[in-house]
N, C-alpha and C positions, 0 to 999 in steps of 0.2 A: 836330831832329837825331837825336834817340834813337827818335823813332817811325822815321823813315830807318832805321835803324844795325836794327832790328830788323823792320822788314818786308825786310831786305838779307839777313839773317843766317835768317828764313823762308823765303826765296827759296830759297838755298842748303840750307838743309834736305830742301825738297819736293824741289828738283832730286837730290839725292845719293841720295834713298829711292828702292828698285826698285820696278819697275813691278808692279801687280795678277799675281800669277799669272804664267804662262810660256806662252808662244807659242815654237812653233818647228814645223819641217817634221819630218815623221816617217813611216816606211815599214812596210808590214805582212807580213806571214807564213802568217798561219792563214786558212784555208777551212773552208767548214761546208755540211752538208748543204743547208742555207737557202737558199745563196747559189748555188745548182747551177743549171743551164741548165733540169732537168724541175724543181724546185720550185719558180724562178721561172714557167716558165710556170704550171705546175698555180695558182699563187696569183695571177695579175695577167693571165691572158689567159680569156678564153672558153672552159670547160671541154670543147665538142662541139668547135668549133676545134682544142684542144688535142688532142684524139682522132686525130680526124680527120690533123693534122700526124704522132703518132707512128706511126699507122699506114702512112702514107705513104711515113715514114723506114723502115716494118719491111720493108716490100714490097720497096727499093730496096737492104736489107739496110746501112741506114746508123741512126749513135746520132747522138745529140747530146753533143757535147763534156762532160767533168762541169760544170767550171767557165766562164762565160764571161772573165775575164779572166785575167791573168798578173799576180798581185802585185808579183813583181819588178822590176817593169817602173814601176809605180804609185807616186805622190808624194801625200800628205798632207799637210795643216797642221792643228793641235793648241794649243789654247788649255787650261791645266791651274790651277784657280784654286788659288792659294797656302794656302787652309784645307782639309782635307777634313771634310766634314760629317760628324756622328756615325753616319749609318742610311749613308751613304759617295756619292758625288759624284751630281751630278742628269750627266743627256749629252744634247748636242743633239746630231745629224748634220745635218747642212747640205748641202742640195744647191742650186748654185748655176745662174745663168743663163747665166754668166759661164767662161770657160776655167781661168782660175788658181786655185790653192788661194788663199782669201782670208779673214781673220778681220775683217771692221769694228772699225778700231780703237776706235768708241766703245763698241760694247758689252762691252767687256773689264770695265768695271768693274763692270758688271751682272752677269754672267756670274758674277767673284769673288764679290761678292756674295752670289748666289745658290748657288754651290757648282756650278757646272754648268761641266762638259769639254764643247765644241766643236772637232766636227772635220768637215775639210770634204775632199772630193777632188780634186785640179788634174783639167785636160782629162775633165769632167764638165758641161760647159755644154749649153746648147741647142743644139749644132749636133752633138753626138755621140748615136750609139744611145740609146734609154731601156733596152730591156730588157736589150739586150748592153753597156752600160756602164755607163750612170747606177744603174741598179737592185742591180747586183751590187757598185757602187762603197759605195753607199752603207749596203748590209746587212754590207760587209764589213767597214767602218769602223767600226760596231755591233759587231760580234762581237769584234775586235782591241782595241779599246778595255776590252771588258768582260771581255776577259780579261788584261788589262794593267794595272785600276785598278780598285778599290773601286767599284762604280757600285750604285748603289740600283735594281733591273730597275723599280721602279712610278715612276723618275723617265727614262727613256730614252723620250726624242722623237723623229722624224725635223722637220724641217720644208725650207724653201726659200722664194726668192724669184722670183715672177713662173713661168718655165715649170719652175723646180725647184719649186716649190712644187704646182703640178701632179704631179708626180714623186712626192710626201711622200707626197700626200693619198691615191695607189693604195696607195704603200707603207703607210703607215699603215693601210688598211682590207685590208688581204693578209696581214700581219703582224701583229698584234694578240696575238701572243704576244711577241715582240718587241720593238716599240714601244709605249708606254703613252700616245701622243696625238704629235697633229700641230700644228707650228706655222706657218700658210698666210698668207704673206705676198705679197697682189697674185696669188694666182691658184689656182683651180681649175678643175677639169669634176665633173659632177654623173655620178655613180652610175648605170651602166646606159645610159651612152649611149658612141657612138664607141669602143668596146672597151673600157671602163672596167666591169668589171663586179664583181660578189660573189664573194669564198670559200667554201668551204665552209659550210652553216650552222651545224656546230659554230665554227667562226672567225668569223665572224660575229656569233654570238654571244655571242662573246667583246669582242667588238668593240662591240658594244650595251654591255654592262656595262661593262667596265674601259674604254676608250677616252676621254678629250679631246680635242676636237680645237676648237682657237681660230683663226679667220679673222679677219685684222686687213688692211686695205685702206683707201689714200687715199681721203678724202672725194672729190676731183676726178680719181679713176681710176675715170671714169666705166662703165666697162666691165669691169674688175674684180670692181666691186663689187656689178652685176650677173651674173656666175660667179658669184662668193660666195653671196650667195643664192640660187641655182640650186642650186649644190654642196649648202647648208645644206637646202635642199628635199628632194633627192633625199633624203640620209640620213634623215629625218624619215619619209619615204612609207614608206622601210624600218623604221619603227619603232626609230630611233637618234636620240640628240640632241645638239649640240654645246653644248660648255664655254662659250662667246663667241664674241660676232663685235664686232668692236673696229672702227669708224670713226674715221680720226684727221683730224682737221678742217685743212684747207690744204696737204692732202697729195698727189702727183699718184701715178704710178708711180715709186716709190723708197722706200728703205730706210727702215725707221722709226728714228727716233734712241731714244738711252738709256732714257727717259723710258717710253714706249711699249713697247718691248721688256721692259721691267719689269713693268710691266700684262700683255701680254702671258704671260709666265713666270707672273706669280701665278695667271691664271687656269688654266697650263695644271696647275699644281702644285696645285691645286683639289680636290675629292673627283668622281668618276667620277659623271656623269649616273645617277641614279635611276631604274630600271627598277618604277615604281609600277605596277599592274592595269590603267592603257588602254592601256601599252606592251606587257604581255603580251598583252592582246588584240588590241593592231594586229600581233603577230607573230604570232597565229593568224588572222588575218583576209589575213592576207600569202600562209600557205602555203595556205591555202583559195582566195585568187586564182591561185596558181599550178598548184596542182591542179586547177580547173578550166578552167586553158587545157592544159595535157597532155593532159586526159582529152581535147577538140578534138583534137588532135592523134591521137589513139587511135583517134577514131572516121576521121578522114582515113584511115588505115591501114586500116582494117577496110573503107570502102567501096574500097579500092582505091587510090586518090587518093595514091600515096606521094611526089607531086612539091608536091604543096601540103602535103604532112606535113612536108616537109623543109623545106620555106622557112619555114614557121611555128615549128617547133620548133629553128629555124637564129636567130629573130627572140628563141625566150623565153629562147635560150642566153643572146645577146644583151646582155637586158635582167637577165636574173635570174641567171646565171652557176650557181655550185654551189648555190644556193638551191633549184633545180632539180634537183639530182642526189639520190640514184640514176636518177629513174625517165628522166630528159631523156634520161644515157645508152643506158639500156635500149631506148628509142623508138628510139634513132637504131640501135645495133646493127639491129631492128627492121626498120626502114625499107631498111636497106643491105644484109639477110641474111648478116650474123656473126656 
C-alpha cells in the first residue's frame, strides 16, 4: 500500500512540474542586409548567372525588391530552454518539409538539455520558394533571435529535415559567417551541381575552417543516404570535411528521435574540422585546377570562338561559383564586350 500511496503521490509530482523550457509562436521584426534579395542571390546562386540577371534588370531599368519577404505577415514557433548556458544559448533554425511551424515534441528535452533555442518558420515547406521564402525565412529567424537572446554565434546551426535539409546545407555553405554548422537530416545535393554552388573564396574559407556540418540519415532511407555521401564527397573534393555522418540503424525517411538527436548536437558542438598541410594543399591544388580551365577559356577568346567561351565558362560558373571570381567575371565581361 505505501509503495502505491508513493509511486501515486510521484505521479502527481512529475504531472504538476512544468514542462522543459517554453515553446510558444512568436513573430519578428528586424531585417538585415543578409537576408536582402542581392545578398541572397550573390551567396546561394551562380555568380556569372547572377551577373548576367542584374544586368538585365539594369537594361530594363528595374531592381530587385531589398527584402524578399514581409515579416509582418510571418509566424514562428520558438522552443526557449529553461537554463541559459554560461558562454549563452546554443540555436538551431529549422527549416522544415512540412507547412506549419512545428517543434517535435520529443526533442524538447534535448534541446533543454543542451541549452539550444529552436525556431522554426510556418509556410516554409517544400512546396513554397527556396530563395524567395525558405532562404530569407530562415536567415531571418537567425538574426531575430540573436538579437533577442543571449546566443553563443560559435553555437548557431541552421539544419532541416528531408527537402529542408537541402535548404540548410546551401545555407550553411553561403553563410558561414552566420552559421557555425549544419544539422542534415535525410537529405542533401552535393556541391557544384544543379545550382548549388560556392561563395566567395574568402567565405568559403571560412567555411573550411569553422564550419560542422553532421549528416545523420536512416539506415533504410536508401537513397538518402546515397545524397549523404555524394553531399559529403563534393565538400571533401573542395578540400572541407564534415564533423559526422550518423547512420541510425532501422530507420527509414523520418525523424530521428531523442536519442539520436543527442548524438547528433554533440557532434555538431564538437571542435571545427582541422585544416592540417594536405587540406592546405588540396586548396592550392583546387585554384590551380581552376585556373587552368579559365586560362581554356582565355585562349577560346583569343582564337575568336566566343560561343564556346561562353558555354565553358557558363559550365565553371557552374561548378566552381565564386571560387572562380574575379577573373570568371572578368572573361565574361570579355566575352560580351562590357
Amino acid at each position: 500500500m505505501r509503495r502505491i500511496a508513493r509511486a501515486v503521490l510521484a505521479a502527481l509530482v512529475l504531472a504538476a512540474s512544468p514542462p522543459p523550457g517554453e515553446e510558444r509562436e512568436i513573430s519578428f521584426d528586424r531585417y538585415d542586409p543578409l537576408s536582402s534579395n542581392q545578398v541572397l542571390a550573390q551567396r546561394l546562386m551562380p555568380p556569372l548567372e547572377v551577373d548576367q540577371t542584374f544586368r538585365d534588370l539594369a537594361r530594363r531599368r528595374q531592381v530587385f525588391r531589398d527584402q524578399p519577404v514581409e515579416l509582418a505577415a510571418e509566424s514562428f514557433r520558438i522552443f526557449v530552454p529553461a537554463q541559459r548556458p554560461a558562454a549563452g544559448y546554443g540555436l538551431l533554425v529549422f527549416v522544415p518539409p512540412w507547412q506549419g511551424a512545428q517543434i517535435p515534441p520529443a526533442w524538447r528535452g534535448v534541446l533543454d538539455r543542451k541549452g539550444i533555442i529552436m525556431v522554426t518558420a510556418a509556410r516554409s515547406g517544400n512546396a513554397e520558394p527556396v530563395l524567395g521564402r525558405r532562404d530569407p525565412l530562415a536567415m531571418l529567424a537567425a538574426i531575430n533571435v540573436k538579437a533577442r537572446y543571449p546566443v553563443d554565434p560559435a553555437r548557431v546551426y541552421v539544419g532541416g529535415f528531408s527537402g529542408g535539409s537541402k535548404v540548410a546545407f546551401k545555407l550553411a555553405v553561403g553563410y558561414p559567417d552566420l552559421f557555425a554548422g549544419a544539422l542534415l537530416l535525410a537529405g542533401a545535393d552535393p556541391v557544384g551541381e544543379d545550382g548549388f554552388t560556392f561563395p566567395s573564396a574568402q567565405l568559403f574559407d571560412r567555411f573550411r575552417a569553422n564550419s560542422r556540418i553532421v549528416f545523420v540519415t536512416g539506415a533504410r532511407d536508401e537513397i538518402n543516404v546515397r545524397l549523404a555521401d555524394s553531399a559529403a564527397a563534393s565538400i571533401r573534393r573542395a578540400c572541407a570535411r564534415t564533423a559526422a555522418k550518423l547512420s541510425v540503424p532501422g530507420l527509414g525517411h523520418e525523424l530521428v528521435d531523442s536519442g539520436w538527436l543527442l548524438r547528433a548536437l554533440n557532434a555538431l558542438d564538437g571542435a571545427p574540422p582541422r585544416l592540417d598541410p594536405a587540406s592546405q594543399k588540396c586548396r592550392s591544388e583546387l585554384d590551380t585546377r581552376i585556373a587552368a580551365e579559365l586560362d581554356a577559356v582565355a585562349a577560346l577568346i583569343a582564337r575568336g570562338d566566343r560561343a564556346q567561351a561562353r558555354k565553358d565558362l557558363l559550365r565553371i560558373d557552374a561548378r566552381f561559383g565564386g571560387l572562380a571570381l574575379p577573373r570568371s567575371l572578368a572573361l565574361l565581361r570579355q566575352i560580351d564586350g562590357v
